[in-house]
C-alpha positions in Angstrom: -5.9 -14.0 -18.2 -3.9 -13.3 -15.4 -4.5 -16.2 -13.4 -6.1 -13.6 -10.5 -9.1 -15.5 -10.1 -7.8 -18.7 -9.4 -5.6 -17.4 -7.4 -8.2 -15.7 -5.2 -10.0 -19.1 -5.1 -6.9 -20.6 -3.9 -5.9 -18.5 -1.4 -8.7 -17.2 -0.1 -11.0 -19.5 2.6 -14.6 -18.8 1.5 -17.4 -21.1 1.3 -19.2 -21.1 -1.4 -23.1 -21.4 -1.4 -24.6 -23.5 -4.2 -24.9 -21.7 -7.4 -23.8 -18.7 -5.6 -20.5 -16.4 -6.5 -17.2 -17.8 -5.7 -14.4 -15.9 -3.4 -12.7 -14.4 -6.5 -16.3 -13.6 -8.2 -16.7 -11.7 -4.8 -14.1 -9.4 -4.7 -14.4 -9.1 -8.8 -17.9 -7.3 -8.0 -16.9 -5.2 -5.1 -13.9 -3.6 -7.0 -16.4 -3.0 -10.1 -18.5 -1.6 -6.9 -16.1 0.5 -6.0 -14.8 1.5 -9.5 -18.4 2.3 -10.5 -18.7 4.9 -7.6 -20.4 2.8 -4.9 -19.6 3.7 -1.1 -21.7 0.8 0.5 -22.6 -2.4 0.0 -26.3 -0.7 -0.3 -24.8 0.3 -3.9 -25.2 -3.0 -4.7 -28.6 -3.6 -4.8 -29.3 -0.5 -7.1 -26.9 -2.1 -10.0 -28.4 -5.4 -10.1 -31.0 -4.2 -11.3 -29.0 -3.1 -14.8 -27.5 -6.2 -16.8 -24.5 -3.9 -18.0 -22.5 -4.7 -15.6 -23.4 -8.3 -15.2 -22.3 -8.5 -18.7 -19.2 -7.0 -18.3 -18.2 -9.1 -15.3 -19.5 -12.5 -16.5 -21.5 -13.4 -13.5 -24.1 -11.4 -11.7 -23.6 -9.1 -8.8 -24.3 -10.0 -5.0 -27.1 -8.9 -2.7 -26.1 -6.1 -0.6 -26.4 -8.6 2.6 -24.3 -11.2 0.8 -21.4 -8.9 0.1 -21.4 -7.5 3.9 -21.2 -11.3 5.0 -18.4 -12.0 2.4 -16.7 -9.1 4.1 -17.6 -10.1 7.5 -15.1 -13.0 6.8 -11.9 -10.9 6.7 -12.7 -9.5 10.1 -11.2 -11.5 13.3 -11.1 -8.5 16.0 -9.1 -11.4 18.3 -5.9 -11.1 16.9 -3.0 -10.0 18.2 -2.1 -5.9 17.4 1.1 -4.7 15.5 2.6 -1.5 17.8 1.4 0.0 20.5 -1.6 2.8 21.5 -2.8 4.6 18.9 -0.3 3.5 16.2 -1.4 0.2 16.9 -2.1 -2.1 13.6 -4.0 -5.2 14.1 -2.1 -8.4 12.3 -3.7 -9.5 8.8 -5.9 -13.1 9.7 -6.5 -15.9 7.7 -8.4 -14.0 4.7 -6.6 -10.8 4.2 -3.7 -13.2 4.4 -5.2 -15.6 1.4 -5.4 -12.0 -0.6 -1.7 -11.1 -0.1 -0.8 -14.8 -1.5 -2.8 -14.0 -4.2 -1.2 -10.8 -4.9 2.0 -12.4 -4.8 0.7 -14.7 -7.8 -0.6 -12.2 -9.9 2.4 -9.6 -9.7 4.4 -12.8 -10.6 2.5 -13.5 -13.3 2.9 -10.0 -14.7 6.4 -10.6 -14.1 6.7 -13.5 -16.3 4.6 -11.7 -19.5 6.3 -8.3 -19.6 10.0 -9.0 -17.4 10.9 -6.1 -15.6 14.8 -5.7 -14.0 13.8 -2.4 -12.0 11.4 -2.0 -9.8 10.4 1.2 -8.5 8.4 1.2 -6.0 6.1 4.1 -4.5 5.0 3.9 -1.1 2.2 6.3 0.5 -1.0 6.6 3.1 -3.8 8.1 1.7 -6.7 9.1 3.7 -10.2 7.7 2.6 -13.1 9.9 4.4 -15.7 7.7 6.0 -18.7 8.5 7.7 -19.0 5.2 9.7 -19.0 5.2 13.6 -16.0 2.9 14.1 -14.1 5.7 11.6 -11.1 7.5 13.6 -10.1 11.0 13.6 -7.5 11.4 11.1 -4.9 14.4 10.8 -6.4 16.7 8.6 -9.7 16.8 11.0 -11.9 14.4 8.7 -12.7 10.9 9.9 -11.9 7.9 8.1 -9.0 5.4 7.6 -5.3 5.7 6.0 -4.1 2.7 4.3 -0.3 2.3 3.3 0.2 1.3 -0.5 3.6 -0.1 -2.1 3.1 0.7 -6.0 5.9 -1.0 -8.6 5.5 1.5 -11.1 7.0 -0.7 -14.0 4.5 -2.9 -13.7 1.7 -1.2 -12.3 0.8 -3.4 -9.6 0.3 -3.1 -5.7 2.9 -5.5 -4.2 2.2 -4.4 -0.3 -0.6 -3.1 1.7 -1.3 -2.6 5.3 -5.1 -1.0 5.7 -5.0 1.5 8.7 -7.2 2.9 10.8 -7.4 7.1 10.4 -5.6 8.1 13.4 -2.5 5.3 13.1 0.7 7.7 12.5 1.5 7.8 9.0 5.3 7.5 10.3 3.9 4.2 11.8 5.4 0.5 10.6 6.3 1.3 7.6 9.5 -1.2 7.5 7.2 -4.1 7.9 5.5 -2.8 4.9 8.5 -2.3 2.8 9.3 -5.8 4.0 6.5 -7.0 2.3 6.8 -5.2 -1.1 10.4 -6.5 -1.4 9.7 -10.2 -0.3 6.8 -9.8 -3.1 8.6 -8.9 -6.2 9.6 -11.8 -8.1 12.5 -13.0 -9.9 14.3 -11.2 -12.4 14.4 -7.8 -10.7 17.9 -6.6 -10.2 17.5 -3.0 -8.7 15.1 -1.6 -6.2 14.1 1.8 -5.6 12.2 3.5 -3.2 10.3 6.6 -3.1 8.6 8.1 -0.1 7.7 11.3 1.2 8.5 12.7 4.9 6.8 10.1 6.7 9.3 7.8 6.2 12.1 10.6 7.2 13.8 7.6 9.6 17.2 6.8 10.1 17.0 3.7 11.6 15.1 2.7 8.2 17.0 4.4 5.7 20.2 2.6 7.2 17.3 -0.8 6.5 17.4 0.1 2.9 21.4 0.5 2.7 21.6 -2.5 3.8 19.7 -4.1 1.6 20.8 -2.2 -1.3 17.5 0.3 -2.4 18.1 2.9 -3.7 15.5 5.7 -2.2 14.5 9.3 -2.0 12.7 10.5 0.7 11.2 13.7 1.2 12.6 15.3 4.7 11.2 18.0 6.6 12.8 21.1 6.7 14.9 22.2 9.8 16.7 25.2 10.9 20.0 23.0 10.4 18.8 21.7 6.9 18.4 24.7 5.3 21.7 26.2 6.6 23.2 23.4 5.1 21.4 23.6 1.5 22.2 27.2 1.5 25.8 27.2 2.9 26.3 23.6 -0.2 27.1 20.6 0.3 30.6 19.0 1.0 31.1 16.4 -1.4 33.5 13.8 0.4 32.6 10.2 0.4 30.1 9.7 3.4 28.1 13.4 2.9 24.4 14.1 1.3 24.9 14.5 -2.7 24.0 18.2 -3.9 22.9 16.4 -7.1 19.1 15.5 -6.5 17.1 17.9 -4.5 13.7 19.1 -5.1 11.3 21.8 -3.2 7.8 20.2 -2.3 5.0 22.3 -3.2 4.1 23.1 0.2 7.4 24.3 0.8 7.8 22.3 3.8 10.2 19.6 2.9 12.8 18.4 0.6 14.0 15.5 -1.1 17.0 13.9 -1.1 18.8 11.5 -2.2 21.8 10.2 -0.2 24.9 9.0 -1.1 26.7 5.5 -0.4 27.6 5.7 3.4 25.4 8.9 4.7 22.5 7.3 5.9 23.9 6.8 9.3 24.5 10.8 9.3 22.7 13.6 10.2 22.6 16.6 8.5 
């Protein structure tokens, strides 16, 4: 065991109803929810009514009602927003911040069973469609929400999220999440890399990562100036993009790069 459950208990203000399902046992049946295929807590209802999964879990699943007020929990529409008009985030409250303790605990955990020196971490929005009325207008037309997701590939594990609504810029606060993964990753890991694609094309944070000494490619959209400068090479004195790691997207559309000691504060 990994020592996630307690930790959710822990972390996570919830009170429990007699003989009913703890904060951990909670969240335990949502993600079998959602990992079954569920879109709605309405889901619910339709696999109680099957033991399998009950088995599998070790406890029996929620009522449809109770799992909406469980969630109802995380929600404190009073607090004070991250950013400004529509790339305006509102700050994690009490509950969302009990999870991201616990996740701390876990990936530390994992940490101490398998030790990894390198962390590479991926970091990306996806869109989730959603059909509800408080869903936003996202950029490919469809409604929904786009959360960000830091992913340490070594160990497999989420170490930052920030959940989004749909039409928040995907170029949007993405330092404060990077923040977050690297404050998260426990001892023992030496080097950190990044990968991103063009939403985090940023100066201002790529000179953030020099600094604190992560490694990163990020995918950069493609200019007039860019591509006279792939096609005419690259200089190679100290303080210039490297020729030695560059990659066509599929699209066609962008780039990446990887820069060398000193050229982040450059543009190309």
């Amino acid at each position: 065991s990994s020592g996630g459950a307690a930790a959710v208990d822990g972390c996570v203000p919830y009170k429990r109803r007699k003989r009913g399902l703890s904060a951990s046992e909670m969240c335990e049946s949502l993600l079998a929810l959602w990992a079954c295929g569920g879109e709605a807590c309405e889901d619910l209802d339709r696999l109680r009514g099957q033991d399998g999964l009950g088995l599998l879990l070790g406890h029996g699943l929620p009522a449809a009602q109770r799992a909406r007020d469980f969630l109802a929990t995380f929600e404190e529409p009073d607090l004070p927003l991250l950013g400004s008009g529509r790339s305006a985030v509102r700050e994690e409250g009490l509950g969302l911040r009990g999870l991201s303790r616990a996740s701390v605990a876990v990936v530390a955990d994992l940490q101490a069973r398998s030790p990894q020196r390198v962390a590479r971490i991926d970091l990306d929005a996806t869109i989730l469609a959603s059909s509800k009325r408080a869903a936003r207008p996202c950029y490919d037309g469809r409604r929904g929400y786009q959360p960000v997701v830091a992913l340490w590939a070594e160990q497999d594990a989420i170490v930052a999220d920030e959940f989004r609504d749909g039409n928040v810029s995907a170029q949007s606060g993405n330092r404060r999440v990077i923040e977050r993964a690297l404050a998260a990753l426990p001892g023992g890991v030496e080097r950190v890399f990044l990968r991103a694609d063009s939403a985090l094309y940023d100066h201002s944070l790529m000179v953030y990562l020099d600094q604190r000494k992560v490694g990163f490619a990020i995918s950069v959209p493609v200019s007039p100036g860019l591509m006279r400068r792939m096609q005419g090479g690259w200089t190679r004195r100290p303080g210039t993009w490297s020729a030695r790691t560059k990659a066509r997207c599929a699209s066609g559309r962008c780039w990446t790069i990887c820069p060398t000691a000193r050229s982040v504060g450059r543009r190309a």
